[in-house]
KEFI-239315 format. One line per field, with one value per residue: residue in one letter; z, x, y of N, C-alpha, C in turn. Coordinates in Angstrom, 1 decimal. Each point is the difference from the previous one (the first is absolute). Last residue first. Layout:
residues N
type <- (A,...)
n_zz <- (Z,...)
n_xx <- (X,...)
n_yy <- (Y,...)
ca_zz <- (Z,...)
ca_xx <- (X,...)
ca_yy <- (Y,...)
c_zz <- (Z,...)
c_xx <- (X,...)
c_yy <- (Y,...)
END
This chain:
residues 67
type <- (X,X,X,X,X,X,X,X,X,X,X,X,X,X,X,X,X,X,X,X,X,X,X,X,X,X,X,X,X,X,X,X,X,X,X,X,X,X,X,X,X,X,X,X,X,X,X,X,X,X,X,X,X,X,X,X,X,X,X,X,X,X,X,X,X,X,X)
n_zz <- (27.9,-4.7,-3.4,-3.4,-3.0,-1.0,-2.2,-2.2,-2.1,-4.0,-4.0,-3.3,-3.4,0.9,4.2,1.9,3.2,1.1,2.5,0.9,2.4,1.6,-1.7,-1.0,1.1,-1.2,-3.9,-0.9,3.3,0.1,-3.8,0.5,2.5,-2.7,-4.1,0.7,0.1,-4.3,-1.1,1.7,-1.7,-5.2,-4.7,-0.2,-0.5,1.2,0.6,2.1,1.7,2.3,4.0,4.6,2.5,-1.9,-1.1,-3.0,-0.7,-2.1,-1.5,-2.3,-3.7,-5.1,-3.4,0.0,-1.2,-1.4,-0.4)
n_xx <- (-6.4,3.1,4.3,1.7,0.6,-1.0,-0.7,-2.4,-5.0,-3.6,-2.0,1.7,3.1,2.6,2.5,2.3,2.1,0.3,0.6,-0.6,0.1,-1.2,2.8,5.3,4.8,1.5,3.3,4.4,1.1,-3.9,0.1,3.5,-0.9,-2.5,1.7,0.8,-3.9,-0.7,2.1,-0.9,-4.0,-0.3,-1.3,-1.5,-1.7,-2.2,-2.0,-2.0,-2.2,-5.4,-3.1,-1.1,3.7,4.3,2.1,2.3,0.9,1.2,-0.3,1.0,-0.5,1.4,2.7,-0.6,1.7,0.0,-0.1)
n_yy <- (22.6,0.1,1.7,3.2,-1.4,-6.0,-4.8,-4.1,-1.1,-2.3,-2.0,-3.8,0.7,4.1,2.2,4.2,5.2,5.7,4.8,5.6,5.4,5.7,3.9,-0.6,-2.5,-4.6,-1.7,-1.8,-3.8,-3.8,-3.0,-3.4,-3.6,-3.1,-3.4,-4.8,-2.5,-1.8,-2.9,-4.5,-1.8,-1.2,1.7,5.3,5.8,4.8,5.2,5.4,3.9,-0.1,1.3,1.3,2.7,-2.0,-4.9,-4.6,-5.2,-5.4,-5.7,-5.1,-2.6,0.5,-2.2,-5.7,-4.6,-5.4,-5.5)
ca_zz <- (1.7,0.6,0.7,1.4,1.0,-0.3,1.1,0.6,0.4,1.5,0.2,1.4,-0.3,-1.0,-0.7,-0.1,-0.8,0.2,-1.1,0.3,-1.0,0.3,0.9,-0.5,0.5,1.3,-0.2,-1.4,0.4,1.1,-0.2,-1.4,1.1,1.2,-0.4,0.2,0.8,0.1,-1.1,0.6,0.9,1.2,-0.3,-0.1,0.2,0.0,0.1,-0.6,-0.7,-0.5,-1.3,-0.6,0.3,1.3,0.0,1.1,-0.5,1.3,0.0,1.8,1.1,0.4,0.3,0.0,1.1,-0.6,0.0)
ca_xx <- (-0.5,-1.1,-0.4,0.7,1.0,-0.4,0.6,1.4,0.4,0.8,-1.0,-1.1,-1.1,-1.5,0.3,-1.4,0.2,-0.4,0.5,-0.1,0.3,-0.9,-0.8,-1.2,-0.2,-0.8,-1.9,0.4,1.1,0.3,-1.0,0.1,1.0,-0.7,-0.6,1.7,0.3,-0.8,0.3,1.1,-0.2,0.3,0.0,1.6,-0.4,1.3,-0.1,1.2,0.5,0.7,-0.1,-1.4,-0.8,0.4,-0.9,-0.4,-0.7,0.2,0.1,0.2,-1.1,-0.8,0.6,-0.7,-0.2,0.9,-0.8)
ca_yy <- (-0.2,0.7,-1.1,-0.6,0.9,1.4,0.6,-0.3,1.6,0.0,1.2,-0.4,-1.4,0.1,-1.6,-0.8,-1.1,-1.5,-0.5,-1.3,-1.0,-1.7,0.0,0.8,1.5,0.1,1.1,1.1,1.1,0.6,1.2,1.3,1.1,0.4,1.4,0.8,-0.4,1.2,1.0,0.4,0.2,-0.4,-1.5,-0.6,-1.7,-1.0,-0.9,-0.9,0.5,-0.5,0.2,-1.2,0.3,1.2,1.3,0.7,0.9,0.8,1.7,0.5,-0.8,1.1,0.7,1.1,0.6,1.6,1.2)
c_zz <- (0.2,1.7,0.4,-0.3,-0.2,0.8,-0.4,0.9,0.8,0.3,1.6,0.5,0.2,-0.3,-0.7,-0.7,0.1,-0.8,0.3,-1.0,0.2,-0.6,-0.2,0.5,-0.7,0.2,1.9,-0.1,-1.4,0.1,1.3,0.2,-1.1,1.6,1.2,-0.9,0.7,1.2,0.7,-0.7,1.1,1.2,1.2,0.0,-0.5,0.0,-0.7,-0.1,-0.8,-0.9,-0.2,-1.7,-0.5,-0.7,1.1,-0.6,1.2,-0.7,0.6,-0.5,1.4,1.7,1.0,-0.3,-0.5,1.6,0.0)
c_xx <- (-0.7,-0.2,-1.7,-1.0,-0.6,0.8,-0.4,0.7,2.0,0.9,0.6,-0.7,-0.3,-0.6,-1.1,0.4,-1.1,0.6,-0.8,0.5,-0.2,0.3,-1.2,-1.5,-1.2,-0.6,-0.5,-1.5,0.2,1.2,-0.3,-1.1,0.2,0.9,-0.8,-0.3,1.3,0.3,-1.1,0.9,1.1,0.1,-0.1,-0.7,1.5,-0.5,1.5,-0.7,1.1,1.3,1.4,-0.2,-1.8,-1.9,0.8,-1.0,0.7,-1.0,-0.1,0.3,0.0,-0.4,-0.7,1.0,-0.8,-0.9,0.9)
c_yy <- (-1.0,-0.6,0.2,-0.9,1.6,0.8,1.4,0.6,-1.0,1.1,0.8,0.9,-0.3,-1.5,0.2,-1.6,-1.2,-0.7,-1.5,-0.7,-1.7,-1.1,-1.0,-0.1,1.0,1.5,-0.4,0.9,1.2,1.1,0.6,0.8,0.9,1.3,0.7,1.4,1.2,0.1,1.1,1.2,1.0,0.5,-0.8,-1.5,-0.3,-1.0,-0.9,-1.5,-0.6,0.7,-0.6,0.0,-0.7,0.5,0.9,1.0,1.3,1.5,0.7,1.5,0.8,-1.1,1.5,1.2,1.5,0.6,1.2)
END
């Protein structure tokens, strides 16, 4: 089975509006993108970042972190 290239999508928003998106083949690519885009857009206001398992629909990690 080929590997999904769109499977694991990280998305950030600043202020509830979509400003960057990313899909990577493996988990662990996207994953290691995640402190990148933290130390390069956190700083923008109400910024959020998700990563998604598009082929389970499966919310993977989000930052910040939620309560």
């Amino acid at each position: 089975m080929a590997e999904n290239p769109d499977r694991f999508h990280l998305t950030l928003s600043s202020a509830g509006e979509p400003v960057m998106q990313g899909w990577w083949p493996l988990e662990a690519t996207a994953r290691d993108q995640l402190p990148v885009w933290v130390g390069s857009w956190g700083s923008l206001p109400d910024a959020r970042i998700t990563l998604v398992d598009e082929e389970t629909g499966t919310v993977l990690t989000t930052w910040p972190d939620e309560a």
